[in-house]
C-alpha positions as CSV (number, residue, x, y, z in Angstrom):
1,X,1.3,9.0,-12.9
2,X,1.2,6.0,-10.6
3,X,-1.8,4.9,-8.4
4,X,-2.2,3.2,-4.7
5,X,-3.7,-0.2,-5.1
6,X,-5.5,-2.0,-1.9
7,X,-5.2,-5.5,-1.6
8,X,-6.0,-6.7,1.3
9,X,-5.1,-10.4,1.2
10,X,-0.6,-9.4,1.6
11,X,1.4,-8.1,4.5
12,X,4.7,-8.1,5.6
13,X,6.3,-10.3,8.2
14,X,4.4,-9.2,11.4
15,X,3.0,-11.2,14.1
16,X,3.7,-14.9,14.3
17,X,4.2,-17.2,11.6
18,X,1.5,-19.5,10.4
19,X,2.0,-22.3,8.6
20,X,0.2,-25.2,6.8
21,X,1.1,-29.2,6.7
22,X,-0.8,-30.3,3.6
23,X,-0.8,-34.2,3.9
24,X,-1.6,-37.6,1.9
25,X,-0.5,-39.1,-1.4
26,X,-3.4,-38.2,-3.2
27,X,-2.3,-34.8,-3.3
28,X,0.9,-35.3,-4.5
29,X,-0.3,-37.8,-7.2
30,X,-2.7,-35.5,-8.2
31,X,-5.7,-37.4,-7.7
32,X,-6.8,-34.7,-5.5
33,X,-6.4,-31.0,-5.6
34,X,-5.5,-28.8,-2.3
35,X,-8.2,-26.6,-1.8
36,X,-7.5,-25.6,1.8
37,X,-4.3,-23.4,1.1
38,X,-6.8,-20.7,-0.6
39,X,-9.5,-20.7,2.7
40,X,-7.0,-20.6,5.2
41,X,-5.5,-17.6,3.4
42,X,-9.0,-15.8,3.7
43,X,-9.8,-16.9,7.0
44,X,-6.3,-15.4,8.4
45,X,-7.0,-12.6,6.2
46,X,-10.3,-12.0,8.1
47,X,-8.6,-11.6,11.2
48,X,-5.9,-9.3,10.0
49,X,-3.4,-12.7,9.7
50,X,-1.7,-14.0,6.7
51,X,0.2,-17.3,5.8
52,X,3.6,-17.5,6.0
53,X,4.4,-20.9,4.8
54,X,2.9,-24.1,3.2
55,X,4.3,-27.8,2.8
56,X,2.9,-30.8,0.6
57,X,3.6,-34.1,2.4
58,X,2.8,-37.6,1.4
59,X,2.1,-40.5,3.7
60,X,5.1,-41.4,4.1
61,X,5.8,-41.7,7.7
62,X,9.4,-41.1,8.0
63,X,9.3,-37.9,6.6
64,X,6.5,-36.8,7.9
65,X,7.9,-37.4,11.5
66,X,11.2,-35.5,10.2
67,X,8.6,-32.8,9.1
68,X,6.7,-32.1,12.2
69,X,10.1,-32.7,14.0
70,X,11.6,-29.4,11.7
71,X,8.2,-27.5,12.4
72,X,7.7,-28.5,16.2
73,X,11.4,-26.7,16.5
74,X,10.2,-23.3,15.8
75,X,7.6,-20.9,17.5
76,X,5.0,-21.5,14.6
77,X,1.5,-21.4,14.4
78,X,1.0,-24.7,12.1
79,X,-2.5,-26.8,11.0
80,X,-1.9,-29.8,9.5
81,X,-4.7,-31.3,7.4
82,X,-5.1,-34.9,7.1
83,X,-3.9,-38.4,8.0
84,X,-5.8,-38.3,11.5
85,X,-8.1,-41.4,11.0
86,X,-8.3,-44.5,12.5
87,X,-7.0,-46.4,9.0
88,X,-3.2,-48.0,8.8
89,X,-2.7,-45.3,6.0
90,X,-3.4,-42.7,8.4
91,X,-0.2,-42.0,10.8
92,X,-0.5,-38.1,11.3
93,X,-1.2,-38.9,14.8
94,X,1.5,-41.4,15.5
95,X,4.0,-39.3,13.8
96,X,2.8,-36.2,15.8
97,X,3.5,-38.4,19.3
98,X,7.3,-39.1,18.0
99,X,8.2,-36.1,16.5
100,X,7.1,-34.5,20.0
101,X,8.7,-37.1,22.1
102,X,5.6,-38.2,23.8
103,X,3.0,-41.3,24.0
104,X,0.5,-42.0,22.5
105,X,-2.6,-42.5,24.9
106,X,-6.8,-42.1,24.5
107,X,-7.9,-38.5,25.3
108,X,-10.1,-38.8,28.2
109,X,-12.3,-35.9,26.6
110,X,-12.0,-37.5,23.0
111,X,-13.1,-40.8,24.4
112,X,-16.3,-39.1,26.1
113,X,-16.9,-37.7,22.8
114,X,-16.8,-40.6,20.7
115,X,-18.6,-42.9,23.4
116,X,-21.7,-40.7,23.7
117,X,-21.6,-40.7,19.6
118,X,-21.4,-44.3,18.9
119,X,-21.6,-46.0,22.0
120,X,-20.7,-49.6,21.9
121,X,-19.4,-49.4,18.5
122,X,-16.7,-46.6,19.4
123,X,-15.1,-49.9,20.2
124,X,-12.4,-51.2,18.8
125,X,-11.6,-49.2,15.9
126,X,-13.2,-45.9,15.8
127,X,-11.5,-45.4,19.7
128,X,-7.6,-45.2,17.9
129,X,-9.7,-41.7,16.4
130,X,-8.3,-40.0,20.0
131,X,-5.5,-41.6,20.6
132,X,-3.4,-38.7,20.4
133,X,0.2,-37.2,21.9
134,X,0.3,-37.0,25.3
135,X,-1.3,-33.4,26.9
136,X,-3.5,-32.8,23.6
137,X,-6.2,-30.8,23.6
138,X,-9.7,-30.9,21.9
139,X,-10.7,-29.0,18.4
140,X,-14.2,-29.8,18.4
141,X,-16.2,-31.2,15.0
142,X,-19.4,-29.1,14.3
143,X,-19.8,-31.7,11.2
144,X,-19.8,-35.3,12.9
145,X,-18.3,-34.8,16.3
146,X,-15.2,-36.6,15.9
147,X,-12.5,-34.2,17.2
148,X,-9.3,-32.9,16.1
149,X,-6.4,-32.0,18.5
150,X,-4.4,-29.6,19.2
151,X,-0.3,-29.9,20.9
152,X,1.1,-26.7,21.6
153,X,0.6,-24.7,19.0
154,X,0.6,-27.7,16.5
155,X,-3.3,-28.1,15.3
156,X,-4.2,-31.3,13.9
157,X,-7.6,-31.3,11.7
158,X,-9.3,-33.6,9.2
159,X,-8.6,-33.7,5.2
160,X,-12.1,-32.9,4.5
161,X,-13.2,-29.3,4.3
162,X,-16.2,-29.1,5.5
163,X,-15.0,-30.2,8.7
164,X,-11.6,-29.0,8.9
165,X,-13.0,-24.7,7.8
166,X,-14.7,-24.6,10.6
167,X,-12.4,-26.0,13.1
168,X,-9.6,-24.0,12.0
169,X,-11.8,-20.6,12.7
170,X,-12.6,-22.1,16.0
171,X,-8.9,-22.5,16.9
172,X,-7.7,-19.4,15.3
173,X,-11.3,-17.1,17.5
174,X,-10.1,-19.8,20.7
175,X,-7.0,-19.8,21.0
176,X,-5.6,-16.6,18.9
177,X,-8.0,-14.2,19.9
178,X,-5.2,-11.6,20.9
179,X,-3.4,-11.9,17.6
180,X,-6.6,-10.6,15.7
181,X,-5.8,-7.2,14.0
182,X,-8.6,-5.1,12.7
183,X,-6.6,-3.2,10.5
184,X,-5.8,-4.7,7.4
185,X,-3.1,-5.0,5.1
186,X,-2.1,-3.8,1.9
187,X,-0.4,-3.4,-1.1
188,X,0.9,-0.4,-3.3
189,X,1.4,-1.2,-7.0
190,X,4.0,0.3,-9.9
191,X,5.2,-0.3,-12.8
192,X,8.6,0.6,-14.1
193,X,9.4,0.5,-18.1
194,X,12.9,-0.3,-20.2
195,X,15.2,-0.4,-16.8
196,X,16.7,-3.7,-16.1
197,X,16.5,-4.8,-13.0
198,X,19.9,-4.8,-12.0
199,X,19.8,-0.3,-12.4
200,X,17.2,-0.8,-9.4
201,X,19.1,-2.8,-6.8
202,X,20.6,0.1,-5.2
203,X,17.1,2.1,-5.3
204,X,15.4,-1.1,-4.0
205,X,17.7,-1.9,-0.8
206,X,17.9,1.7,-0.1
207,X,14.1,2.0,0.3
208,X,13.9,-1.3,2.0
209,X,16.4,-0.6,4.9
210,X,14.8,2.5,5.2
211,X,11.4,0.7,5.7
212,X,11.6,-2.5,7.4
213,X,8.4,-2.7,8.5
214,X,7.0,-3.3,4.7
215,X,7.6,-6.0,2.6
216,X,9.3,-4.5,-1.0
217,X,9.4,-7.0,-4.1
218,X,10.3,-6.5,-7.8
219,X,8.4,-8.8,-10.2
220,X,9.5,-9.2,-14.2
221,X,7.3,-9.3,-16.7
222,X,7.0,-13.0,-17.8
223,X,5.9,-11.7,-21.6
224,X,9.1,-10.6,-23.0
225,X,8.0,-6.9,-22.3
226,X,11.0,-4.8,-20.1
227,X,8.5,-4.3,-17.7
228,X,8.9,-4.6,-13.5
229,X,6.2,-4.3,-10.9
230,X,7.1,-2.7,-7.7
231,X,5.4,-4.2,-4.8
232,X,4.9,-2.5,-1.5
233,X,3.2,-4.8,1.3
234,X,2.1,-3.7,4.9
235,X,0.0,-1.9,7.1
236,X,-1.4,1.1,5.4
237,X,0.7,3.9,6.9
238,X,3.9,2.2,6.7
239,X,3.2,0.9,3.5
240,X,2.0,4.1,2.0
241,X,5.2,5.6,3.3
242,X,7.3,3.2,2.2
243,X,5.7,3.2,-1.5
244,X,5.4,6.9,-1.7
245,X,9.7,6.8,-1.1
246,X,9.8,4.3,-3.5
247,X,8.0,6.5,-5.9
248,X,10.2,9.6,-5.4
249,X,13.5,7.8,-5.7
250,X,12.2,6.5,-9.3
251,X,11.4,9.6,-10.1
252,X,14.7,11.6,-8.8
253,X,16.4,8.6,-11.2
254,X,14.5,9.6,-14.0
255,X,12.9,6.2,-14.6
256,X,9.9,5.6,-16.4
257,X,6.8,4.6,-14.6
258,X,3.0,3.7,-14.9
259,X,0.4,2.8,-12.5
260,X,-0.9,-0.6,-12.1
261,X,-4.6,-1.2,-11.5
262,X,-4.7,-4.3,-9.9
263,X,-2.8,-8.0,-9.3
């Protein structure tokens, strides 16, 4: 017998991509550990939204220009985290300005921001905090006022999560509103026993070009057991669709089956 599984945190490819720049070599040297990969996946999953990509880049600033440069190609939805400070190490916002072709200049509304905060002593450091591409935009900072940006659809925030959470939910209820869906995702579990994976293929593209609207995966037990799971990710009437064919062509083939109870 084989049961339906929600899990509401996987989809399939619908809407927009989203991506996340993860940035600075403490990350990659392990002196620090990401922890913002996890609450962006929960906030998009909140709004019916789900990550399509992630990438860990140091501060190097060569490749993090080529980076943004890839990213800024495509039609993504991307938040980088980090490297927007007013230190030599940090060069997020530099590399932002070349990889988009455009000056760097102080935001007239960053400047406001930070001159009603420290006054005087804006001057001369803290200021280089809003120098930013040409034609950004403010992502206010409920924490200590000092604002990210945002170019295009490029959304620049701190490295520290209690400021950067927050500013990524205001973006995402700001700016994204219309890309909100209510209903969310899920996913449809099997297991299949002593059938090696290359019996399925057929079965498996058969299903999936019949369902493109779901997202269909085989996993391998890692444990030495013959043992697949059968993943079936989408909106719930698509997906329960989709998983329900899947189900029937295992059974027509006579392959064994179980139900899994959760991932």
């Amino acid at each position: 017998m084989t049961t339906r599984v929600d899990n509401p945190h996987v989809g399939p490819d619908i809407g927009p991509h989203i991506g996340i720049l993860l940035i600075g070599d403490e990350l990659l040297s392990g002196k620090r550990r990401d922890k913002h990969m996890p609450a962006v996946i929960e906030m998009l999953h909140e709004r019916g939204l789900e990550l399509s990509w992630a990438r860990l880049v140091g501060d190097d600033g060569a490749l993090l220009e080529r980076t943004l440069v890839e990213t800024m190609g495509s039609a993504d939805i991307v938040f980088s985290f980090g490297g927007i400070g007013a230190t030599p190490d940090d060069r997020t916002r530099q590399c932002a300005a070349r990889a988009a072709g455009r000056a760097l200049e102080i935001n007239t509304e960053g400047r406001a921001i930070l001159e009603d905060k420290f006054g005087h002593d804006a001057y001369p450091n803290r200021i280089h905090m809003v120098e930013w591409p040409e034609g950004s935009r403010v992502i206010p900072n409920p924490v200590n006022r000092v604002p990210g940006f945002s170019l295009g659809d490029h959304h620049f925030v701190p490295g520290f999560p209690n400021m950067a959470w927050p500013m990524v939910g205001w973006v995402l209820d700001t700016h994204y509103a219309d890309l909100h869906v209510a209903e969310r995702n899920v996913e449809y579990l099997v297991e299949v026993f002593d059938t090696p994976e290359s019996a399925l293929i057929g079965l498996m593209q058969s299903v999936m070009d019949a369902h493109p609207a779901v997202r269909i995966a085989c996993l391998p037990a890692a444990d030495g057991q013959r043992k697949i799971e059968f993943g079936v990710r989408g909106r719930p009437a698509p997906a329960a669709e989709a998983f329900d064919a899947l189900v029937a062509a295992l059974n027509e083939s006579s392959i064994s089956t179980g139900a899994c109870t959760s991932r």
